[in-house]
MARNUMAR-830609 format. One record per atom (N, C-alpha, C): residue number from 1; x negated, y negated, z; atom name. Coordinates in steps of 0.02 Angstrom, whole numbers, plus 50000, padded with zeros to 5 digits. Example, Ala and Ser with C-alpha at 12.3 -4.5 7.8 and 13.67 -1.06 7.14 Angstrom:
<gutor><seq>1</seq><X>49340</X><Y>50284</Y><Z>50390</Z><atom>N</atom></gutor>
<gutor><seq>1</seq><X>49385</X><Y>50225</Y><Z>50390</Z><atom>CA</atom></gutor>
<gutor><seq>1</seq><X>49340</X><Y>50165</Y><Z>50390</Z><atom>C</atom></gutor>
<gutor><seq>2</seq><X>49358</X><Y>50112</Y><Z>50354</Z><atom>N</atom></gutor>
<gutor><seq>2</seq><X>49316</X><Y>50053</Y><Z>50357</Z><atom>CA</atom></gutor>
<gutor><seq>2</seq><X>49355</X><Y>49998</Y><Z>50394</Z><atom>C</atom></gutor>
END
This chain:
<gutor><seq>1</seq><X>54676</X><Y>52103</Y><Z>48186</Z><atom>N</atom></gutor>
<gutor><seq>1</seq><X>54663</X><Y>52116</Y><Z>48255</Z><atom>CA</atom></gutor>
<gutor><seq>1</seq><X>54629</X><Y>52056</Y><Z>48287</Z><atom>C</atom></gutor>
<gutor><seq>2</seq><X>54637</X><Y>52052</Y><Z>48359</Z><atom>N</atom></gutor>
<gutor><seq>2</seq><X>54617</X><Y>51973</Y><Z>48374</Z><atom>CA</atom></gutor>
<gutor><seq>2</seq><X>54545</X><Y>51996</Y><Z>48414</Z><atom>C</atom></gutor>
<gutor><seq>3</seq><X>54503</X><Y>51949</Y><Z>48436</Z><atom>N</atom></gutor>
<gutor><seq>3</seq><X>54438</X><Y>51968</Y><Z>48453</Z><atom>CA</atom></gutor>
<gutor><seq>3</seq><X>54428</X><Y>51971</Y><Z>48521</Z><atom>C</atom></gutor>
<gutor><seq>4</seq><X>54390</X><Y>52004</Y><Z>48548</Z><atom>N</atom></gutor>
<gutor><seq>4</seq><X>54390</X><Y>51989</Y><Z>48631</Z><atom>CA</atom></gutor>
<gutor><seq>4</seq><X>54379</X><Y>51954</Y><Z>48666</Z><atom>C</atom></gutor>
<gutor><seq>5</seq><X>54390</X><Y>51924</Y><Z>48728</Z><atom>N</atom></gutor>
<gutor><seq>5</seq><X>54364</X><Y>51865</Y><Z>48759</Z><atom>CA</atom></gutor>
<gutor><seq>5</seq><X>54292</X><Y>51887</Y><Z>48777</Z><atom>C</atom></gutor>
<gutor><seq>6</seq><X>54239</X><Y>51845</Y><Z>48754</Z><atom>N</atom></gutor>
<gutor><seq>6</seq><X>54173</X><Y>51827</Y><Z>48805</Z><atom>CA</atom></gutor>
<gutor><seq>6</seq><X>54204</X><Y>51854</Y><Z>48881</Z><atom>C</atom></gutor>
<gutor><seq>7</seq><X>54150</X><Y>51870</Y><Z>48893</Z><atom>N</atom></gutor>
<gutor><seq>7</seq><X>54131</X><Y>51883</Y><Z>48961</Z><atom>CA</atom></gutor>
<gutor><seq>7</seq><X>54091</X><Y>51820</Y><Z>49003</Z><atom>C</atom></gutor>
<gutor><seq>8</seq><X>54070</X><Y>51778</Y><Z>48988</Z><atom>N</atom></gutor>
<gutor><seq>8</seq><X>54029</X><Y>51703</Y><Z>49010</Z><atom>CA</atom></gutor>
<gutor><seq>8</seq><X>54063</X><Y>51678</Y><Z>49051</Z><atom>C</atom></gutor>
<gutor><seq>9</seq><X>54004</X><Y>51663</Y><Z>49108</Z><atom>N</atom></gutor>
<gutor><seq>9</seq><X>54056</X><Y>51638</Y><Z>49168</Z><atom>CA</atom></gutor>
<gutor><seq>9</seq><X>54031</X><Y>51569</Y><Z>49156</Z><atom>C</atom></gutor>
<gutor><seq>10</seq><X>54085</X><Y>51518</Y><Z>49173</Z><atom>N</atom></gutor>
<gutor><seq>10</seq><X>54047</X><Y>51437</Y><Z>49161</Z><atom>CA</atom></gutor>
<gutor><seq>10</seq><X>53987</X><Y>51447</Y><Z>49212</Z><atom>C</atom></gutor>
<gutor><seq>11</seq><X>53940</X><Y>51377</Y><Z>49183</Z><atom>N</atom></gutor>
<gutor><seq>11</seq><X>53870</X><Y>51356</Y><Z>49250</Z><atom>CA</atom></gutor>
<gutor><seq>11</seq><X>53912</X><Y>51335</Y><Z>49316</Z><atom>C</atom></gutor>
<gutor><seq>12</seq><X>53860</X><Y>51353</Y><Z>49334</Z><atom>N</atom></gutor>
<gutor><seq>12</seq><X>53882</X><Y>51345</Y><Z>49441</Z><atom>CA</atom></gutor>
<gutor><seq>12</seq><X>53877</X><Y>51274</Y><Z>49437</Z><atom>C</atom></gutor>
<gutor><seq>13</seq><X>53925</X><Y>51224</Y><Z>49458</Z><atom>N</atom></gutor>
<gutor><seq>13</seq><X>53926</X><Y>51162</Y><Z>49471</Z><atom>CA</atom></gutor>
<gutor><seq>13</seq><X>53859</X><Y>51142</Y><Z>49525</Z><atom>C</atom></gutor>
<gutor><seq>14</seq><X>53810</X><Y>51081</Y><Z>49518</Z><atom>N</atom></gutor>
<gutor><seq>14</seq><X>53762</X><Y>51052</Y><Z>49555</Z><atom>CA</atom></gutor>
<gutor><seq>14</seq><X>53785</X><Y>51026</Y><Z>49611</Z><atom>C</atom></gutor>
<gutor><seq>15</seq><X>53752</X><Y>51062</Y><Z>49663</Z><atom>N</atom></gutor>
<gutor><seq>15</seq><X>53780</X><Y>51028</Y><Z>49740</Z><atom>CA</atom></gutor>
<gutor><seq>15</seq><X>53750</X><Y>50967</Y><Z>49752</Z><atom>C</atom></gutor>
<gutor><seq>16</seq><X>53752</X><Y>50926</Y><Z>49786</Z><atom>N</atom></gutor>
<gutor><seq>16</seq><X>53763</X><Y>50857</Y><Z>49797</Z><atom>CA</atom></gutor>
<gutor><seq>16</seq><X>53741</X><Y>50851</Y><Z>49868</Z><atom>C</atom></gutor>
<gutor><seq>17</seq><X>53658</X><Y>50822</Y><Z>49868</Z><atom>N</atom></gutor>
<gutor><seq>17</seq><X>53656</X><Y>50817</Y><Z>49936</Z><atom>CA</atom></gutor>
<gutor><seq>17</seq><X>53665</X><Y>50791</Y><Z>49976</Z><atom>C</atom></gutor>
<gutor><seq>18</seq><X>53643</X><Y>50784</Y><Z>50048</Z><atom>N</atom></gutor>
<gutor><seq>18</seq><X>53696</X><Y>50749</Y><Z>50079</Z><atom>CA</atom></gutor>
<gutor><seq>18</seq><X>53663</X><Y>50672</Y><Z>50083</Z><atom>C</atom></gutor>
<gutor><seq>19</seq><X>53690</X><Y>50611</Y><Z>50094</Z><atom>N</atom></gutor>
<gutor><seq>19</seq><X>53635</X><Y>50553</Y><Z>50094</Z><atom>CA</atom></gutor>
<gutor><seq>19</seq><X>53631</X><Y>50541</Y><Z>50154</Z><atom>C</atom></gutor>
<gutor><seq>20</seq><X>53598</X><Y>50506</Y><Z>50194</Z><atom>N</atom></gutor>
<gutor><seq>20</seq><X>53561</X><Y>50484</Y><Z>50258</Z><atom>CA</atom></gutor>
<gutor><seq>20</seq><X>53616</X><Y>50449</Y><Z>50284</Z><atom>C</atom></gutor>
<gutor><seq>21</seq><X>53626</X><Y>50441</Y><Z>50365</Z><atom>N</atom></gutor>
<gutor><seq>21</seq><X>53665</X><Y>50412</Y><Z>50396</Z><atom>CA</atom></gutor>
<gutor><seq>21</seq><X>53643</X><Y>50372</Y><Z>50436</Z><atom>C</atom></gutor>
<gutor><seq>22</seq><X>53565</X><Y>50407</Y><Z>50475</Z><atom>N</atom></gutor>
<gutor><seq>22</seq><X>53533</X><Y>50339</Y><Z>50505</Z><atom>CA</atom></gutor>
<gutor><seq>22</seq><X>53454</X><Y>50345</Y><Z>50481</Z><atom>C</atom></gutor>
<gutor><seq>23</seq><X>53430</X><Y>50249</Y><Z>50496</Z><atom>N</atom></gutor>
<gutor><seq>23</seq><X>53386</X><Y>50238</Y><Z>50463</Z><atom>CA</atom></gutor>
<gutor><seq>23</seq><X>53346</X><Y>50182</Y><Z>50517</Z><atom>C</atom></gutor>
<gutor><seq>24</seq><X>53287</X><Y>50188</Y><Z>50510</Z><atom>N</atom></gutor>
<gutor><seq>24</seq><X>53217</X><Y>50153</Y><Z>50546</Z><atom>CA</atom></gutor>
<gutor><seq>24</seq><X>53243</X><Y>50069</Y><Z>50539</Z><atom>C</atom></gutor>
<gutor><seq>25</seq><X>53239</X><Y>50046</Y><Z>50592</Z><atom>N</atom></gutor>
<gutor><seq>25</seq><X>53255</X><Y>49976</Y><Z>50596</Z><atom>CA</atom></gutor>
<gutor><seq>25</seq><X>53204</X><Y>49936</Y><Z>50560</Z><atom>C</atom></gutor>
<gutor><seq>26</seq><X>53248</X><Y>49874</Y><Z>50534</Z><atom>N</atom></gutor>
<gutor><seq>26</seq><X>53187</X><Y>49830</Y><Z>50493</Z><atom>CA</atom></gutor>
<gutor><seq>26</seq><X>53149</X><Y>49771</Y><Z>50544</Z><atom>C</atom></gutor>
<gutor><seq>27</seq><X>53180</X><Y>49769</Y><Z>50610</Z><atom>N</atom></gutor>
<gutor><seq>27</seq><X>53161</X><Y>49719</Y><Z>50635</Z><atom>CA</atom></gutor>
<gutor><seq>27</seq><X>53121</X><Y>49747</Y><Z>50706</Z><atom>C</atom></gutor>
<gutor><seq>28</seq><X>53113</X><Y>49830</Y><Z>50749</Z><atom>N</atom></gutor>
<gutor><seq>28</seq><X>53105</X><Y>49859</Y><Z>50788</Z><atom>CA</atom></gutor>
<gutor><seq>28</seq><X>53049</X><Y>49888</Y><Z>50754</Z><atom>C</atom></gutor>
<gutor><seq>29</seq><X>53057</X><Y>49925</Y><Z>50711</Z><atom>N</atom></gutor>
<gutor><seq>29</seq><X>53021</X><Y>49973</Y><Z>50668</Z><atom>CA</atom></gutor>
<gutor><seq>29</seq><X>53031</X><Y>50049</Y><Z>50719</Z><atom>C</atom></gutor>
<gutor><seq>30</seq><X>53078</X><Y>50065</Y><Z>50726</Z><atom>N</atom></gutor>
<gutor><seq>30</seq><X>53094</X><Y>50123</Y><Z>50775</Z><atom>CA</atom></gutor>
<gutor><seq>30</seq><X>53133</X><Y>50181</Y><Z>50728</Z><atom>C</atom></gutor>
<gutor><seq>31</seq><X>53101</X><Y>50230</Y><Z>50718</Z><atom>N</atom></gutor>
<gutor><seq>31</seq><X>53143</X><Y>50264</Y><Z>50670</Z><atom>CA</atom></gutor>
<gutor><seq>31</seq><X>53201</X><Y>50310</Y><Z>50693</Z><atom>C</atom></gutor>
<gutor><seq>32</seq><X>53247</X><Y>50302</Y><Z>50649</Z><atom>N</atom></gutor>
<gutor><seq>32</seq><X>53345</X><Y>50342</Y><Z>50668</Z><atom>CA</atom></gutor>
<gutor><seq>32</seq><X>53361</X><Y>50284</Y><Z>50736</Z><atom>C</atom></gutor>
<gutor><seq>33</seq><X>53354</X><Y>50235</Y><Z>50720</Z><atom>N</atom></gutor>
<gutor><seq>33</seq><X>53400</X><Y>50192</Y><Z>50795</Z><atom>CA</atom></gutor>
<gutor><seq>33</seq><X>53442</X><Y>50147</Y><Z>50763</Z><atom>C</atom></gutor>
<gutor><seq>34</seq><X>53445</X><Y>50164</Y><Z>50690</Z><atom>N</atom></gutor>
<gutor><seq>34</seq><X>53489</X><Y>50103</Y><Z>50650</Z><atom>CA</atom></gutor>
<gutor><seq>34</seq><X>53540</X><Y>50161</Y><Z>50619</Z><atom>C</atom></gutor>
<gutor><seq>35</seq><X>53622</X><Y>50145</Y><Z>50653</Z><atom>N</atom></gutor>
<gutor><seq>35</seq><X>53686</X><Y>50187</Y><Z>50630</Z><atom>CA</atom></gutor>
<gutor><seq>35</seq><X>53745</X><Y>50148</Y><Z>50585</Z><atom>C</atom></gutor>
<gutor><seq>36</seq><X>53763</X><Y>50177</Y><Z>50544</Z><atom>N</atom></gutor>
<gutor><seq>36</seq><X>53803</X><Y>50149</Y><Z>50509</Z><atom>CA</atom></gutor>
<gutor><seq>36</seq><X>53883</X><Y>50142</Y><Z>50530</Z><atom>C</atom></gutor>
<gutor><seq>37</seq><X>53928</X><Y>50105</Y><Z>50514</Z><atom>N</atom></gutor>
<gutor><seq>37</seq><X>53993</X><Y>50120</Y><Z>50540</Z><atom>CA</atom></gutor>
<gutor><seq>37</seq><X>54016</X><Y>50084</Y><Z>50490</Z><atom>C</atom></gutor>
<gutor><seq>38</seq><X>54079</X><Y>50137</Y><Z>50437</Z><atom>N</atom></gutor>
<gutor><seq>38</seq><X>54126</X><Y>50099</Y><Z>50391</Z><atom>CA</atom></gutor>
<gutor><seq>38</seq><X>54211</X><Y>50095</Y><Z>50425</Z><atom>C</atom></gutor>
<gutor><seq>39</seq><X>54221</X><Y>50036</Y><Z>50430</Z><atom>N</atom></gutor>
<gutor><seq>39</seq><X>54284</X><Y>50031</Y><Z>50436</Z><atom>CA</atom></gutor>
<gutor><seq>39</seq><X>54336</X><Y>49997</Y><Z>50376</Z><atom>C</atom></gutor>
<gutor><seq>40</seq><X>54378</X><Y>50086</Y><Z>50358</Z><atom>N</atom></gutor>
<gutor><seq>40</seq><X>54398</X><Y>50041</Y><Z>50279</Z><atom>CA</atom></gutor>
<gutor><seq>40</seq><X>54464</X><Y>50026</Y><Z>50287</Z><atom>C</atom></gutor>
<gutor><seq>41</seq><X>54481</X><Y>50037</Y><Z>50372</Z><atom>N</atom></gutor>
<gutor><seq>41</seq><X>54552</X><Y>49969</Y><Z>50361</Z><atom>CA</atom></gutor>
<gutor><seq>41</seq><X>54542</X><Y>49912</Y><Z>50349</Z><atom>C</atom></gutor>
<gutor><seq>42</seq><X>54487</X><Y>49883</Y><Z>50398</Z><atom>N</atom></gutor>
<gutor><seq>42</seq><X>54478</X><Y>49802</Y><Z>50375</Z><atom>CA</atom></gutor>
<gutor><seq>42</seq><X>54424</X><Y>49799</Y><Z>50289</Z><atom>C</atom></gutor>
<gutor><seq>43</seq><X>54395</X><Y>49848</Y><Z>50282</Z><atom>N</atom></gutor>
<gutor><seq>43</seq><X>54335</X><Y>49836</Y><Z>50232</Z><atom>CA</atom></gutor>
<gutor><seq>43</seq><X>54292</X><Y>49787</Y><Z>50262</Z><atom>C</atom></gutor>
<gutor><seq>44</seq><X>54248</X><Y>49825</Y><Z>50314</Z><atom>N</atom></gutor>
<gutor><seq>44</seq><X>54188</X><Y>49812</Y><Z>50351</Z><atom>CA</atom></gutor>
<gutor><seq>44</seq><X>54145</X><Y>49867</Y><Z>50357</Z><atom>C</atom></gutor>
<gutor><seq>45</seq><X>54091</X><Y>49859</Y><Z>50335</Z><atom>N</atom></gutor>
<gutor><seq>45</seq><X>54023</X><Y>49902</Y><Z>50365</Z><atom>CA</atom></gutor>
<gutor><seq>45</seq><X>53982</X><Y>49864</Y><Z>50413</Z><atom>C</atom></gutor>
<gutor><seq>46</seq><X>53970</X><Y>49902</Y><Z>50438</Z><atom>N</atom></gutor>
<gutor><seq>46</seq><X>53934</X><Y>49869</Y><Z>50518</Z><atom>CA</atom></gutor>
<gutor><seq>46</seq><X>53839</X><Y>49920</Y><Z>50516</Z><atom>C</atom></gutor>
<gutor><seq>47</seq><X>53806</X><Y>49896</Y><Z>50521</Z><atom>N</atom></gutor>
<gutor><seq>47</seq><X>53732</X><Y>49932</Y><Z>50543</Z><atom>CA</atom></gutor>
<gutor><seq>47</seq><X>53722</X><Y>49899</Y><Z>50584</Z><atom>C</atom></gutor>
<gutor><seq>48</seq><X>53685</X><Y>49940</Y><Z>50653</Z><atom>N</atom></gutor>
<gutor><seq>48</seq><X>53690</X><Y>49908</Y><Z>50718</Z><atom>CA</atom></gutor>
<gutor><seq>48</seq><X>53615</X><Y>49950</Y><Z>50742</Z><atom>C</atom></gutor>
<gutor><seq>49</seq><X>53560</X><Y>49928</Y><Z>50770</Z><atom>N</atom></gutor>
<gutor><seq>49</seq><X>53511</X><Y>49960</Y><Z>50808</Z><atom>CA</atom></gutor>
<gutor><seq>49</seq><X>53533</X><Y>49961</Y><Z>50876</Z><atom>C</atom></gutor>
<gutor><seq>50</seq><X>53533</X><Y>50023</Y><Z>50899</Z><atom>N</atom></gutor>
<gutor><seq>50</seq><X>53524</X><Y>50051</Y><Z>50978</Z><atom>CA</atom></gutor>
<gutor><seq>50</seq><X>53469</X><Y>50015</Y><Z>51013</Z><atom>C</atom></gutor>
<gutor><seq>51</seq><X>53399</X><Y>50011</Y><Z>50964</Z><atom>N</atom></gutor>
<gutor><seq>51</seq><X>53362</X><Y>49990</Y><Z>51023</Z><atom>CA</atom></gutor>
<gutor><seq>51</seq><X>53336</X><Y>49908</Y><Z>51027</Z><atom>C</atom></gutor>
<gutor><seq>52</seq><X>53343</X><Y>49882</Y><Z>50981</Z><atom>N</atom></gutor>
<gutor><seq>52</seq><X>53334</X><Y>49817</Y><Z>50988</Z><atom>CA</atom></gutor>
<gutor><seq>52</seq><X>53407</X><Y>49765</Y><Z>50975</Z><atom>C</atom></gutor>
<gutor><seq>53</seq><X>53454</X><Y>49788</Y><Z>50949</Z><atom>N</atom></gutor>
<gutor><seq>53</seq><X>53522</X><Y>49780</Y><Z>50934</Z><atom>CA</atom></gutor>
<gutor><seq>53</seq><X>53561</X><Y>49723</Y><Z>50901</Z><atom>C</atom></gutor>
<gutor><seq>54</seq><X>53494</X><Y>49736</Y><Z>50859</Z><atom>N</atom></gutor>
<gutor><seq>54</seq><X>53496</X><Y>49669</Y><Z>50809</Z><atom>CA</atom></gutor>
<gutor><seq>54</seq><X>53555</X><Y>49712</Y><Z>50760</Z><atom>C</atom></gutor>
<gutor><seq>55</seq><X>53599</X><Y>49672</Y><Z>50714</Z><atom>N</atom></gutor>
<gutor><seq>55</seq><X>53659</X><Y>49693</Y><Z>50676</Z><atom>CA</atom></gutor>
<gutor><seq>55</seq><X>53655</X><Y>49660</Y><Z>50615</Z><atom>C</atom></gutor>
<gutor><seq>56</seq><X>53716</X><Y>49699</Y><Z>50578</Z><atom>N</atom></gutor>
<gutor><seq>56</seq><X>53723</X><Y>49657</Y><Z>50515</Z><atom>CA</atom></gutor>
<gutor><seq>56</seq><X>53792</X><Y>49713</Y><Z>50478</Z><atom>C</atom></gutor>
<gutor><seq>57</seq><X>53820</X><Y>49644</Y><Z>50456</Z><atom>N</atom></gutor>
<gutor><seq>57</seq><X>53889</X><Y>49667</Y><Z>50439</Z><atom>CA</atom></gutor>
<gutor><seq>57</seq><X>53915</X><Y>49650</Y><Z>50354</Z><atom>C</atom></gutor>
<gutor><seq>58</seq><X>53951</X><Y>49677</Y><Z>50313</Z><atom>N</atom></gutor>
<gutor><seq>58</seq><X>53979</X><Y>49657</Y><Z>50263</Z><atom>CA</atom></gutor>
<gutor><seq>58</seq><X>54025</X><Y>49696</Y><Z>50247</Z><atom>C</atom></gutor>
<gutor><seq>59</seq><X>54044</X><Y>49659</Y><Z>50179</Z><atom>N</atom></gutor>
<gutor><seq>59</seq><X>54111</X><Y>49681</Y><Z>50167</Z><atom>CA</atom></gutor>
<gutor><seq>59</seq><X>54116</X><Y>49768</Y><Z>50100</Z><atom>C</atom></gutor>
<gutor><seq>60</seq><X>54162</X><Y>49778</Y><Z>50116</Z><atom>N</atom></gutor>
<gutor><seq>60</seq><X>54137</X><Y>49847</Y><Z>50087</Z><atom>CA</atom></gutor>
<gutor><seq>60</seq><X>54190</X><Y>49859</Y><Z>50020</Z><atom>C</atom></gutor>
<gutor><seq>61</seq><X>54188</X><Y>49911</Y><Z>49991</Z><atom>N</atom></gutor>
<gutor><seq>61</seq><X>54245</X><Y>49940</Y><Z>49949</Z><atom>CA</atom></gutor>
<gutor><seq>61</seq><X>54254</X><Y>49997</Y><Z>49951</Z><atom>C</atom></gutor>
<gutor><seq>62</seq><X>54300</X><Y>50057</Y><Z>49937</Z><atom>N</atom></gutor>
<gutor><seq>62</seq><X>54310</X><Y>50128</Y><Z>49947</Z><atom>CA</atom></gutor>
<gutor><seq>62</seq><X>54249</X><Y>50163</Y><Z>49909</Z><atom>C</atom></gutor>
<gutor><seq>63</seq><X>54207</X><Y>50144</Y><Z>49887</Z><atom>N</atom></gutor>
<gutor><seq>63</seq><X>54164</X><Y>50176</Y><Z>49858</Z><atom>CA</atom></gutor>
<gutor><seq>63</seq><X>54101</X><Y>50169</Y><Z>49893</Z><atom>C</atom></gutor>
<gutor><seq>64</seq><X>54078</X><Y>50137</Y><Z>49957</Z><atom>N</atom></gutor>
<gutor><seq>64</seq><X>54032</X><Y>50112</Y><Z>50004</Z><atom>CA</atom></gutor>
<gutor><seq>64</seq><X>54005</X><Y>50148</Y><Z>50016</Z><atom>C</atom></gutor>
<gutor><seq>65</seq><X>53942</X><Y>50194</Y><Z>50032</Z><atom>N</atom></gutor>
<gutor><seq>65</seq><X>53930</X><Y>50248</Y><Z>50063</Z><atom>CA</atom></gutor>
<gutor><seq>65</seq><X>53875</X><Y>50195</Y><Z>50138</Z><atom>C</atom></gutor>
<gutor><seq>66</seq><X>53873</X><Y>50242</Y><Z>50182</Z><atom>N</atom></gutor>
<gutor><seq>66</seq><X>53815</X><Y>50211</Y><Z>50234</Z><atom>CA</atom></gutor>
<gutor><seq>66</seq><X>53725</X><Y>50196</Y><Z>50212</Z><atom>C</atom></gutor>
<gutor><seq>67</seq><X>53714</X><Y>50222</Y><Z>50168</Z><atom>N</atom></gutor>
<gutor><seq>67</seq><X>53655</X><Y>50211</Y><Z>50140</Z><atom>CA</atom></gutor>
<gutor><seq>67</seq><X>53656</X><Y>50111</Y><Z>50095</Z><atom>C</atom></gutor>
<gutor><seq>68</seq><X>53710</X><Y>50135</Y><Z>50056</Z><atom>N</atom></gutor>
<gutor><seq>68</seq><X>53713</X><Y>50045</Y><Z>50035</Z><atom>CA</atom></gutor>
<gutor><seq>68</seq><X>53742</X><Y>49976</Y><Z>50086</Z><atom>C</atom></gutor>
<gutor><seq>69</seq><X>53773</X><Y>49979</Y><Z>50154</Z><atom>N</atom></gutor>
<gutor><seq>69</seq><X>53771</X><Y>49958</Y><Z>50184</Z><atom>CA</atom></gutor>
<gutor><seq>69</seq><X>53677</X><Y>49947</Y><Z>50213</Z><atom>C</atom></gutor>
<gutor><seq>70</seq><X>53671</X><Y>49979</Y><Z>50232</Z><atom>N</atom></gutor>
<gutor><seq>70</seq><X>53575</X><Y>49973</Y><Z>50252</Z><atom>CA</atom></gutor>
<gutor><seq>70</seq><X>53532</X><Y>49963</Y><Z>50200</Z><atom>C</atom></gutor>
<gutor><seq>71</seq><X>53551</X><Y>49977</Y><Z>50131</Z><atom>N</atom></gutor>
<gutor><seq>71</seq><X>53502</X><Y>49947</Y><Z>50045</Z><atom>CA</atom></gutor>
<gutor><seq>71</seq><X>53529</X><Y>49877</Y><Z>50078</Z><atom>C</atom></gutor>
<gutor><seq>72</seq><X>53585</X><Y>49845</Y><Z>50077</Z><atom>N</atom></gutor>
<gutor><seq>72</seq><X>53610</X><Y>49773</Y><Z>50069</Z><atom>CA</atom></gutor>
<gutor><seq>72</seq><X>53574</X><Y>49746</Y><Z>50143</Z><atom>C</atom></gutor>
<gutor><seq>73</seq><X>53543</X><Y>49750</Y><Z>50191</Z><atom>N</atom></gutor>
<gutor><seq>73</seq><X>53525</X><Y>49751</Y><Z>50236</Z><atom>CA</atom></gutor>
<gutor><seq>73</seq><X>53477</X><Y>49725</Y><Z>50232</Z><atom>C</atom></gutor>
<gutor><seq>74</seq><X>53429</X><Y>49766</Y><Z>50207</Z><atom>N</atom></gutor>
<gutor><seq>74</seq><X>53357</X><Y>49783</Y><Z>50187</Z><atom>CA</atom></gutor>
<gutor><seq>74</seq><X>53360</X><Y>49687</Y><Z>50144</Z><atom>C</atom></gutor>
<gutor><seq>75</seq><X>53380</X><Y>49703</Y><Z>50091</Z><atom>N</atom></gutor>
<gutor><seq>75</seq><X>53376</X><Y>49643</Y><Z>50050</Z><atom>CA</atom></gutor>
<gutor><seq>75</seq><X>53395</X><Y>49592</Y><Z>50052</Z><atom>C</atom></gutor>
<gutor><seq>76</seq><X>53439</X><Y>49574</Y><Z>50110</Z><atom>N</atom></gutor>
<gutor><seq>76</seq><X>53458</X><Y>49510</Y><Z>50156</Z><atom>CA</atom></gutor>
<gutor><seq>76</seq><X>53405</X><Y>49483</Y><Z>50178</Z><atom>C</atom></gutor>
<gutor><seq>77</seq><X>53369</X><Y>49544</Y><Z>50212</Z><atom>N</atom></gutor>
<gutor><seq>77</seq><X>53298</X><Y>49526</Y><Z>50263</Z><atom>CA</atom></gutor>
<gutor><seq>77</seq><X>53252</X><Y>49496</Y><Z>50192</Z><atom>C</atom></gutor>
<gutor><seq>78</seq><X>53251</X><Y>49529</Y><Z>50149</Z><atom>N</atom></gutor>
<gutor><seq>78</seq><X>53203</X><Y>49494</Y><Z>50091</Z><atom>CA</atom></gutor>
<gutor><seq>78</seq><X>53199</X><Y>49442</Y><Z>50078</Z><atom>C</atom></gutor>
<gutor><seq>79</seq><X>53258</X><Y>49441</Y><Z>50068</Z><atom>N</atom></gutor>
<gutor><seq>79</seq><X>53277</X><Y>49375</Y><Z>50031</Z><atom>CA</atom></gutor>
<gutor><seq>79</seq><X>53285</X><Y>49326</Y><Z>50095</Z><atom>C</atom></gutor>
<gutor><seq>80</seq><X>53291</X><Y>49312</Y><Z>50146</Z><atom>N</atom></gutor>
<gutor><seq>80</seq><X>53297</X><Y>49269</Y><Z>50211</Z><atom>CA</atom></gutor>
<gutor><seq>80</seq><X>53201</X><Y>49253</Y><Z>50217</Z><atom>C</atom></gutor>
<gutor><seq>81</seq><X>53161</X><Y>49305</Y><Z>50201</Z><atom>N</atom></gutor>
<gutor><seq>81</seq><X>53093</X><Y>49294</Y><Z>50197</Z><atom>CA</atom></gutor>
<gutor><seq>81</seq><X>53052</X><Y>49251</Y><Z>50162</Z><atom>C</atom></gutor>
<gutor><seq>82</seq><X>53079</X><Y>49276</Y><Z>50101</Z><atom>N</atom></gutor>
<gutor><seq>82</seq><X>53041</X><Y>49235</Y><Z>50029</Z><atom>CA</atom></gutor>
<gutor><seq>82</seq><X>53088</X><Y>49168</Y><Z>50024</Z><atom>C</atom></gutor>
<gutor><seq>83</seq><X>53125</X><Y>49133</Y><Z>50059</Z><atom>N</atom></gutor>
<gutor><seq>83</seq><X>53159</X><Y>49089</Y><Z>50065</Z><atom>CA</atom></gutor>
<gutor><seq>83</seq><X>53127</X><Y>49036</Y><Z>50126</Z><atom>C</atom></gutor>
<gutor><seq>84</seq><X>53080</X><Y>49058</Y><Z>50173</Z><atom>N</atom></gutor>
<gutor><seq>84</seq><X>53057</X><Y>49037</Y><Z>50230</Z><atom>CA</atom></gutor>
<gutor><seq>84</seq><X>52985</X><Y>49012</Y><Z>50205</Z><atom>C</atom></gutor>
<gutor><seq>85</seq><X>52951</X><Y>49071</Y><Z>50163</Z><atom>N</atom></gutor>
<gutor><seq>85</seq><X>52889</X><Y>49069</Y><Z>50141</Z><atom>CA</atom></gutor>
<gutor><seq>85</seq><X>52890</X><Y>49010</Y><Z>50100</Z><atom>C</atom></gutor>
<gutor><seq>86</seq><X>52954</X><Y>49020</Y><Z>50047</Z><atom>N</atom></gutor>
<gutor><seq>86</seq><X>52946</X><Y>48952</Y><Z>49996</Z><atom>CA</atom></gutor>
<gutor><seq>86</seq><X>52963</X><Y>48863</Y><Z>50021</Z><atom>C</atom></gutor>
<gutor><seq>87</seq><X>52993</X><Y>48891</Y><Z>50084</Z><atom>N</atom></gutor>
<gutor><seq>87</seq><X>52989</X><Y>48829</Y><Z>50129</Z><atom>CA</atom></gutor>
<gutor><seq>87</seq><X>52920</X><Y>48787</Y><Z>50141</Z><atom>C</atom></gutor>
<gutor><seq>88</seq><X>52887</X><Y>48857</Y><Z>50190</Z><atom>N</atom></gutor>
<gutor><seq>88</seq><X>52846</X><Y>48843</Y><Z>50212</Z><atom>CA</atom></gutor>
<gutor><seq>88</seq><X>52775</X><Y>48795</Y><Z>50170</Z><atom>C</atom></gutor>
<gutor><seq>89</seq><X>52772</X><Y>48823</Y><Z>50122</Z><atom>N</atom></gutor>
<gutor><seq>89</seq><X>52731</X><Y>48804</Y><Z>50063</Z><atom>CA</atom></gutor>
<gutor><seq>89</seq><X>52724</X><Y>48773</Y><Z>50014</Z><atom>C</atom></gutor>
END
């Protein structure tokens, strides 16, 4: 005789939250006035501030989300800094 199936339902798959779309300018300091825009015909991301409208653009891949457009942002400005400082000194 063959045995019964379990009754066990698989685990509930982990939802996935959602990540941020806009973010506090690095050069305004105005928070949500910095928006992201992917355009993956050309493979361009664009972050652009509303209120001071300073920008910054690169190149993207289908896996881009708007949060790593603004990480790569962030660390442009870093690195454009500690490059001025080591000038300076």
């Amino acid at each position: 005789m063959g045995k019964r199936k379990s009754s066990a339902k698989p685990p509930p798959r982990k939802r996935m939250d959602k990540l941020d779309t806009v973010f506090s300018c690095p050069f305004c300091n105005h928070g949500t006035s910095v928006e992201c825009r992917i355009d993956m015909k050309n493979l361009i991301g664009e972050a652009s501030c509303r209120i001071c409208e300073e920008s910054f653009s690169t190149t993207i891949t289908a896996l881009t989300e708007a949060i790593d457009i603004y990480s790569e942002w962030i660390d442009e400005c870093e690195r454009v800094n500690t490059v001025e400082d080591e000038d300076d000194g």
